[in-house]
C-alpha positions as CSV (number, residue, x, y, z in Angstrom):
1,X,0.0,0.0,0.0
2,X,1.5,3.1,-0.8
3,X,0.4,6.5,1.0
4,X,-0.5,9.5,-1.1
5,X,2.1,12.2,-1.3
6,X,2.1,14.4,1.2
7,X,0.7,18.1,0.9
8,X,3.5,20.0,2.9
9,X,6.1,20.5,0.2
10,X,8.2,23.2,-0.2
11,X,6.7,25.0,-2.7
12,X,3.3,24.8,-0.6
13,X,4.6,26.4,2.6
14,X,6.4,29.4,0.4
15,X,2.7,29.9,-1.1
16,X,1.4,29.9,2.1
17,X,3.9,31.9,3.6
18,X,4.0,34.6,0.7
19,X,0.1,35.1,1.1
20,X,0.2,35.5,4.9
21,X,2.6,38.0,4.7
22,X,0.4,39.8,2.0
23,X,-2.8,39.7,4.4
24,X,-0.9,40.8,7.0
25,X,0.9,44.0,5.7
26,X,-2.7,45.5,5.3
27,X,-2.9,45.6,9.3
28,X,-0.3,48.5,9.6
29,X,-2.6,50.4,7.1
30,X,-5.7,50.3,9.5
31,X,-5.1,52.6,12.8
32,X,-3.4,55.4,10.6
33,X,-6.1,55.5,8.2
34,X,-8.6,57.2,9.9
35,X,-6.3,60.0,10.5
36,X,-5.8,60.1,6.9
37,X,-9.2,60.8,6.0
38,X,-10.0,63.4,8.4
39,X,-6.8,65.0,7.0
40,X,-8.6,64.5,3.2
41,X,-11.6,66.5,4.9
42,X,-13.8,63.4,6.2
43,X,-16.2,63.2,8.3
44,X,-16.1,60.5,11.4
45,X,-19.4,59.0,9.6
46,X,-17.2,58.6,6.4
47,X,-14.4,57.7,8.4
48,X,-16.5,54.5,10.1
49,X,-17.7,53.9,6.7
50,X,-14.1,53.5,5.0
51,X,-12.8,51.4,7.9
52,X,-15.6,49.0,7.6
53,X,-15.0,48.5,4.2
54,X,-11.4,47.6,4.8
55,X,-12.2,45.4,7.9
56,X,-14.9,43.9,5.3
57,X,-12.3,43.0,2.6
58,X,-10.0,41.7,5.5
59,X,-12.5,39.4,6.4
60,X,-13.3,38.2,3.4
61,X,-10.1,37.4,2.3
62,X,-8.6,36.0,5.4
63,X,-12.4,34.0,5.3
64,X,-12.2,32.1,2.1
65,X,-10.0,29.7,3.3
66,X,-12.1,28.6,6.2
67,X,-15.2,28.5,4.2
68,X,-13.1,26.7,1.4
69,X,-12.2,23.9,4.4
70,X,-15.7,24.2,5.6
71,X,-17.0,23.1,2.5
72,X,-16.0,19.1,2.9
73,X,-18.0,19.0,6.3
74,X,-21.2,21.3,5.4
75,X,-22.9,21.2,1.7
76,X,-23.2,24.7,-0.4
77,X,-26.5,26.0,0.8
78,X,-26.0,25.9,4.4
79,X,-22.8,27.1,4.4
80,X,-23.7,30.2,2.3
81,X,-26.8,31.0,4.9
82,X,-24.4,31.2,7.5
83,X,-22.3,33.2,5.4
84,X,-24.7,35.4,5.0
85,X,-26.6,35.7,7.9
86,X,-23.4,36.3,10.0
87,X,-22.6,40.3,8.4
88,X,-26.2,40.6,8.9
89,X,-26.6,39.6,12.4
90,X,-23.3,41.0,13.5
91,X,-24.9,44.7,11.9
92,X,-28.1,44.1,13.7
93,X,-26.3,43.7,17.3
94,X,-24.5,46.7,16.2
95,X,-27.0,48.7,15.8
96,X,-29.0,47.4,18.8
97,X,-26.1,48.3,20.9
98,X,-26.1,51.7,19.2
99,X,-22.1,51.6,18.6
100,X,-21.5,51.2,14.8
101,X,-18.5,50.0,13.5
102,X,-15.8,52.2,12.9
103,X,-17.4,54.8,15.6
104,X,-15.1,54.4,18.7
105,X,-12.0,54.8,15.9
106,X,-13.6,58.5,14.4
């Protein structure tokens, strides 16, 4: 019986290493960049605004690979409900709170 080859090769963890070090150099960007956009004439409104968009395209990116591993334990459907549903919900107790995101940073 032979065993299958094995998924740690070099190559592999350079890949992997390269694109965590690309997802992480966006973190220095995100306590200065409210200061930039007051300094552009923003408002803190605009300011929440912008910083949720970035924290958005954080999440998403830094997401696809759990949802990619979730996918061989929950089928399509369920999985994009929850993906869904979890932004949504996550607004709602925001909003219930009455502390936006992005607020406490403007």
């Amino acid at each position: 019986m032979t065993s299958a080859p094995s998924l740690f090769t070099r190559p592999f963890l350079f890949i992997c290493l390269a694109t965590g070090c690309f997802y992480l150099s966006f973190y220095p960007i995100l306590p200065v960049m409210p200061l930039y956009v007051s300094s552009l004439g923003g408002t803190p409104t605009q300011i929440g605004l912008i910083i949720g968009y970035f924290a958005w395209g954080l999440g998403i990116a830094l997401g696809s690979a759990a949802s990619g591993c979730l996918l061989t334990f929950i089928d399509f459907p369920t999985l994009f409900a929850l993906i869904t549903a979890t932004p949504l919900i996550g607004a709602a107790l925001a909003f219930r709170s009455r502390t936006p995101h992005g607020r406490g940073i403007a």
